[in-house]
C-alpha positions as CSV (number, residue, x, y, z in Angstrom):
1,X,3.1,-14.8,-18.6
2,X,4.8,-13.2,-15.6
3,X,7.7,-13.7,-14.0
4,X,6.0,-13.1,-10.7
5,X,2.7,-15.5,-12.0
6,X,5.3,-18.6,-12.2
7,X,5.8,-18.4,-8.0
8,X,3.3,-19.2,-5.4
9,X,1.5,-16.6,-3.5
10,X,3.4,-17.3,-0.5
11,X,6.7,-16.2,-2.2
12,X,5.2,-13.6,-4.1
13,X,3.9,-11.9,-1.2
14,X,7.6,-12.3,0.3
15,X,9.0,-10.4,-2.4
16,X,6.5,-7.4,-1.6
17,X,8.3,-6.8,1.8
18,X,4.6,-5.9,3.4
19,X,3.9,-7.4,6.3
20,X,0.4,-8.6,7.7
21,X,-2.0,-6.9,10.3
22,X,-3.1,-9.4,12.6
23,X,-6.5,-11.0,11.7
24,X,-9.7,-9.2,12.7
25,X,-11.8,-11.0,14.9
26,X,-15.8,-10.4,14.3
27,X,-16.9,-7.4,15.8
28,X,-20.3,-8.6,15.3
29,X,-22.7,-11.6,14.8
30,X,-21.1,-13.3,11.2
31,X,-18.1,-15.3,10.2
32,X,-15.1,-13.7,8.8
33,X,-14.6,-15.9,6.5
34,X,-16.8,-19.5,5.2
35,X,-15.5,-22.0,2.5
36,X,-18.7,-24.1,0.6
37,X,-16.7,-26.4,-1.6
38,X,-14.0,-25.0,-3.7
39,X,-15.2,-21.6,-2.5
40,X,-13.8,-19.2,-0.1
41,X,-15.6,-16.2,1.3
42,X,-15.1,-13.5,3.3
43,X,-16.7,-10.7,4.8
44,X,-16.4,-7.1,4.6
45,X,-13.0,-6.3,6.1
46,X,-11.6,-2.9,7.1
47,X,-8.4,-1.4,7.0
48,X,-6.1,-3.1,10.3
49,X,-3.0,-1.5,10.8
50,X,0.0,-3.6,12.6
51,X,-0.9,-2.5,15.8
52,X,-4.8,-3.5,15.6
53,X,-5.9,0.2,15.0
54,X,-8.1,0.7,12.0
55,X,-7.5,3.5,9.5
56,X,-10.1,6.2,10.0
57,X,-11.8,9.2,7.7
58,X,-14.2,9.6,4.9
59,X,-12.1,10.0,1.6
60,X,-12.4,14.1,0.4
61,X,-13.0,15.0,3.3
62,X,-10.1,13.9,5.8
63,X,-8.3,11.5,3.4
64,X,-7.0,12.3,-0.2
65,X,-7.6,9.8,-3.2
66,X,-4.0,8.7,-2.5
67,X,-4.6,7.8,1.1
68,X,-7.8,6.0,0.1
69,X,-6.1,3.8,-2.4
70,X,-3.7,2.9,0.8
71,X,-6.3,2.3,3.2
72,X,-7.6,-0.5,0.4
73,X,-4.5,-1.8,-0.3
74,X,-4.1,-2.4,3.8
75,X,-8.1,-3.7,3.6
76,X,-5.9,-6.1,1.1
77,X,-3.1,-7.1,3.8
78,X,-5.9,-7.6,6.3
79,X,-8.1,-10.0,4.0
80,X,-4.7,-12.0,3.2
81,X,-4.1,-11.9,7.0
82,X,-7.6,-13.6,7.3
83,X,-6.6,-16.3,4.9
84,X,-3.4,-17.2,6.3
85,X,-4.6,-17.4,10.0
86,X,-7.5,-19.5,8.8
87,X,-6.2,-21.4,6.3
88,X,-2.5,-21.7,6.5
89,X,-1.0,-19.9,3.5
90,X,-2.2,-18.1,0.7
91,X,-1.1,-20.7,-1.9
92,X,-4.5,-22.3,-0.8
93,X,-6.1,-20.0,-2.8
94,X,-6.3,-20.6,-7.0
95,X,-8.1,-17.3,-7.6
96,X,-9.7,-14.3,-7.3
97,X,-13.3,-14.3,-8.0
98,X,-14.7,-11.5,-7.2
99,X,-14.3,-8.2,-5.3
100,X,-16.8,-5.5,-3.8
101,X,-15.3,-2.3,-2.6
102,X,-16.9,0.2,-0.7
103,X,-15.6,3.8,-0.3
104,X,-16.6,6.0,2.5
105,X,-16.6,9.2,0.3
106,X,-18.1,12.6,0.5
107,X,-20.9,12.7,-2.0
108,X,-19.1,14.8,-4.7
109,X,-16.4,12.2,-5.0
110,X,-16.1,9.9,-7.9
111,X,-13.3,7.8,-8.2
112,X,-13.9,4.6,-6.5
113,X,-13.0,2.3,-8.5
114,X,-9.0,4.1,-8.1
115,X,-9.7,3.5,-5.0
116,X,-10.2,0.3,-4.9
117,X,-7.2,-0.6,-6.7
118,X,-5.0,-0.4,-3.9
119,X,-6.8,-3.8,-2.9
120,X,-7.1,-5.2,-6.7
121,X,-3.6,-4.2,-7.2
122,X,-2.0,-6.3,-4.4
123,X,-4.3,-9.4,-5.0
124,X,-2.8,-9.1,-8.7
125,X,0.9,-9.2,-7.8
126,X,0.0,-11.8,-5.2
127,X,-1.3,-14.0,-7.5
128,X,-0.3,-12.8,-10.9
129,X,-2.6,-10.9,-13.1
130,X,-4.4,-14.1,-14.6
131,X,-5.6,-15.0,-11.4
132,X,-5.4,-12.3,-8.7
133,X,-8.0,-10.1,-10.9
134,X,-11.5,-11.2,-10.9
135,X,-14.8,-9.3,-11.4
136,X,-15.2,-6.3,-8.9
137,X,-17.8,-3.7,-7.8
138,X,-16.3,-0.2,-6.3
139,X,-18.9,2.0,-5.1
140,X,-19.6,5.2,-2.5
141,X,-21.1,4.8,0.5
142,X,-22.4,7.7,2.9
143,X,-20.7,6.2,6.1
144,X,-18.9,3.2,6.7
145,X,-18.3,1.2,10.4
146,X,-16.5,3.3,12.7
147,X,-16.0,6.1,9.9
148,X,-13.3,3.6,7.9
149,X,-12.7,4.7,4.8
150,X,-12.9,1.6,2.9
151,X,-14.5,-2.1,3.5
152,X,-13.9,-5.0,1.0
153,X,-15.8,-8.3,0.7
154,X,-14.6,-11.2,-1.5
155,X,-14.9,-14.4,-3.1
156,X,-12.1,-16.7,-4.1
157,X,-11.9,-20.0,-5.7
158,X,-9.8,-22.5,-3.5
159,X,-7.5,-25.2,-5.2
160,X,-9.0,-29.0,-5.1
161,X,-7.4,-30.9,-2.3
């Protein structure tokens, strides 16, 4: 077991020295986020920067692989933005469940699930690799809202209160 996998989330996201976008609000007619039971959900969330702009641009066409993988990893800080404002701290959160990533890519582009792993990659070291990786989906997509270059949706399990 890791080191990192014996503190909470909380403290392990301290030790990152990221900080958190401010939580979107919905842009449309859904909930960001809906807990049934022990589960948590949330909706497809885009890459917020600090200052409430998103991250723009289809990936191979005006962002490299490299910039993708950081536009997820901020789709990451976003989602654990949601949680926090909505649920007080991220040691509410047992596990990762599952994870769908979708790329805004050029059609010749292949890579998505290295893409992706700039989300699966935070969630791991937030909550250690037996419980921040769950099952995931990555795939392409011809357009995404407002030409982001990556949305995530996911599905935790909550701890029992």
């Amino acid at each position: 077991m890791n080191t990192i996998e014996l503190l909470s989330p909380e403290i392990s996201f301290e030790s990152l020295g990221l900080s958190l976008p401010p939580a979107p609000l919905p842009l449309g007619v859904y909930k960001p986020y809906l807990i049934d039971g022990k589960y948590l959900y949330l909706s497809g969330h885009g890459p917020v920067r600090d200052d409430k702009s998103l991250i723009i641009g289809r990936i191979g066409k005006d962002l490299d692989i490299e910039e993708g993988k950081l536009a997820a990893q901020q789709v990451g800080l976003t989602m654990l933005s949601t949680i926090k404002t909505h649920l007080g701290s991220l040691d509410r959160v047992k596990r990762v469940i599952k994870i769908l990533g979708m790329v805004n890519c050029v059609s010749e582009f292949e890579r998505h699930p290295y893409v992706i792993n700039g989300c699966s990659e935070l969630f791991a070291q937030v909550w250690g690799t037996e419980n921040g990786i769950g099952v995931r989906s990555a795939v392409g997509m011809g357009t995404l809202p407002d030409n982001i270059p990556v949305e995530i949706e996911a599905l935790f399990e909550l701890h029992e209160d």
